[in-house]
C-alpha positions as a printed Julia matrix, in Angstrom:
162×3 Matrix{Float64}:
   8.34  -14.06  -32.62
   5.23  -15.84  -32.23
   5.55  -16.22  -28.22
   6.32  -12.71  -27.97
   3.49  -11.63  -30.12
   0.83  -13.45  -27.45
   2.91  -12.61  -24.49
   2.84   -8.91  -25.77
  -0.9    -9.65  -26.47
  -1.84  -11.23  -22.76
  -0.39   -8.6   -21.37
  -1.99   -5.38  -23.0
  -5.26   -7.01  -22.58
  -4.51   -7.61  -18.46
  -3.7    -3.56  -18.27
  -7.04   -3.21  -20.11
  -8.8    -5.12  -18.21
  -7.82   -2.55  -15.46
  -8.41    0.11  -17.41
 -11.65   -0.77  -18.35
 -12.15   -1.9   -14.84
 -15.07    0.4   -13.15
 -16.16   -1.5   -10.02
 -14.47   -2.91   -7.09
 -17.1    -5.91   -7.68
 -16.14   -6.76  -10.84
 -12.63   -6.37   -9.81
 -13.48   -9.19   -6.72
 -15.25  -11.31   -9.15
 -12.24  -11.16  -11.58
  -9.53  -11.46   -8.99
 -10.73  -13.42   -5.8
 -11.94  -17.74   -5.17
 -14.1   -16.54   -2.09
 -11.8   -18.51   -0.25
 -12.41  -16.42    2.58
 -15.43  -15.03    4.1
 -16.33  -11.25    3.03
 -17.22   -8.94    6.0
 -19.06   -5.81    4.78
 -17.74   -2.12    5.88
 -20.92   -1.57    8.01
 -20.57   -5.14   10.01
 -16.77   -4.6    10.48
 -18.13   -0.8    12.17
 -20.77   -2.29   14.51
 -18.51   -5.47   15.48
 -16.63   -5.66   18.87
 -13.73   -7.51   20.14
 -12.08   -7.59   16.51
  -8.31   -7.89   15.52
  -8.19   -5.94   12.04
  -5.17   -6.67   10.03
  -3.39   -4.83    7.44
  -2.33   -6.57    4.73
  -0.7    -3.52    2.69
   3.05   -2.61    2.11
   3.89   -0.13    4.73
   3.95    2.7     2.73
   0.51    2.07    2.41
  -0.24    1.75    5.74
   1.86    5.02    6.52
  -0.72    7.02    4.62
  -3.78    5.66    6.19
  -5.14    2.79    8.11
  -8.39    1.5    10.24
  -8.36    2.54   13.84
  -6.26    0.07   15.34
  -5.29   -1.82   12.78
  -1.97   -4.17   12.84
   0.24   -4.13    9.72
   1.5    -6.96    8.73
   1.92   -6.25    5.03
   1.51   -8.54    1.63
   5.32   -9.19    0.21
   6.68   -9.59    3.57
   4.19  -11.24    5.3
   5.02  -13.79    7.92
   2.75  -16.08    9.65
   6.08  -16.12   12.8
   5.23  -13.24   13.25
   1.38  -13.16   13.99
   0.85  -12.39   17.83
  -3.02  -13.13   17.73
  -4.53  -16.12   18.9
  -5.8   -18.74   16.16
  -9.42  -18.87   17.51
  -9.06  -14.99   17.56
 -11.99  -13.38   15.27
  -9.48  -11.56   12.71
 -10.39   -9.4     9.73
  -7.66   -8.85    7.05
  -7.98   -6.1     4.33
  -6.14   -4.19    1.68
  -6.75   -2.07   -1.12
 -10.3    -3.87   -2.17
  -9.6    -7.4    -1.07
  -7.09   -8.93   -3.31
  -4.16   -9.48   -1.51
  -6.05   -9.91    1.89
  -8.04  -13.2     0.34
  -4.12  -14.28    0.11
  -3.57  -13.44    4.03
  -6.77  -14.67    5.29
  -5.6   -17.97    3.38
  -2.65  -18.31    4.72
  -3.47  -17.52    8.17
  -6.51  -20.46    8.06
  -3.82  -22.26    6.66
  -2.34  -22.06    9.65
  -5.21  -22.74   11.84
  -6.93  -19.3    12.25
  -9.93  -20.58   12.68
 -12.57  -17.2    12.34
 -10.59  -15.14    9.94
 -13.33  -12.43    7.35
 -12.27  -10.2     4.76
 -13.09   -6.55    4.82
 -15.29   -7.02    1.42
 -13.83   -3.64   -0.82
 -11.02   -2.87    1.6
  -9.99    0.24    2.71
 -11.32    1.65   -0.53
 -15.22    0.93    0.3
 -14.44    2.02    3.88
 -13.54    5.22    2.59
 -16.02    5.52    0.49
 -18.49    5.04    3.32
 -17.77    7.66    5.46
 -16.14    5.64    7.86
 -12.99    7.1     9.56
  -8.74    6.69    8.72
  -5.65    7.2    10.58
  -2.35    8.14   10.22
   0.43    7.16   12.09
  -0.21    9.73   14.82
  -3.34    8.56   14.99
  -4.66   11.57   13.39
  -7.82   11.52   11.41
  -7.0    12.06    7.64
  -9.1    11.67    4.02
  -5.63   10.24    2.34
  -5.66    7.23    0.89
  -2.54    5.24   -0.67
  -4.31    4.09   -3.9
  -2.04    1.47   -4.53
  -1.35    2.5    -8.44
  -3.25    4.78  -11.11
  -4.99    2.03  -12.62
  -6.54    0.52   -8.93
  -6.83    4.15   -8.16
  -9.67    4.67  -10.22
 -11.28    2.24   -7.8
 -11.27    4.56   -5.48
 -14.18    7.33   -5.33
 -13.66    8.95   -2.12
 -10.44   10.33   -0.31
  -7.35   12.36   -1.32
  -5.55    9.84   -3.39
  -2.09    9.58   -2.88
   0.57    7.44   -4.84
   4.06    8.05   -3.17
């Protein structure tokens, strides 16, 4: 009874952590090392000869995406099938930069040797004004925000869930 109790315990103070949770900052602090290098939304914009990767699922990616971006998604990632060259400069996102971090690991990992992450992900490019894409290439203001509680992350955009 006693293990339930705290397991019952950890995990209502976890979901209000997230509640609570107002900032995609505090949310990085809490939930990234800084294993990999941040790139800011307005460096990404002004940078040439970039390979962006997508670390969402694909429904995610289906709603919206960065121009050009290549999906290669979070629970089925697979470093086989990566078609970029290892000295390639690469930028990995997500959401805000949780799950990317993970990517951009594994990819150095594996000897990606100039690999950034897009510092507040998709979210803080959003909420900068800077364009999304569908899958016809269309530009759109929908956003997959991930769940309700990391949806409150996001402040700009048509928020969709499905």
């Amino acid at each position: 009874m006693f293990k339930k109790t705290l397991l019952l315990l950890y995990f209502f103070s976890s979901c209000s952590f997230l509640i609570a949770q107002k900032s995609i900052d505090k949310a990085l602090e809490k939930f990234n090392d800084n294993s990999i290098p941040y790139i800011t939304t307005k460096k990404l914009q002004e940078t040439k000869n970039v390979i962006v990767l997508d670390t969402r699922e694909k429904e995610e990616f289906n709603v919206s995406h960065l121009k050009d971006a290549i999906w290669v998604g979070y629970k089925s990632f697979d470093i086989n099938n990566i078609q970029v060259e290892k000295n390639a400069n690469v930028v990995v996102y997500c959401s805000i930069g949780v799950r990317s971090e993970d990517i951009g690991e594994q990819l150095t990992k594996n000897g990606f040797t100039n690999v950034q992450n897009l510092y507040g992900g998709i979210f803080k490019w959003i909420e900068n004004d800077f364009p999304i894409y569908d899958t016809k290439n269309n530009e759109t203001k929908k956003v997959h925000a991930y769940d309700k509680e990391w949806g409150k992350l996001l402040k700009k955009g048509k928020k969709v869930y499905e």
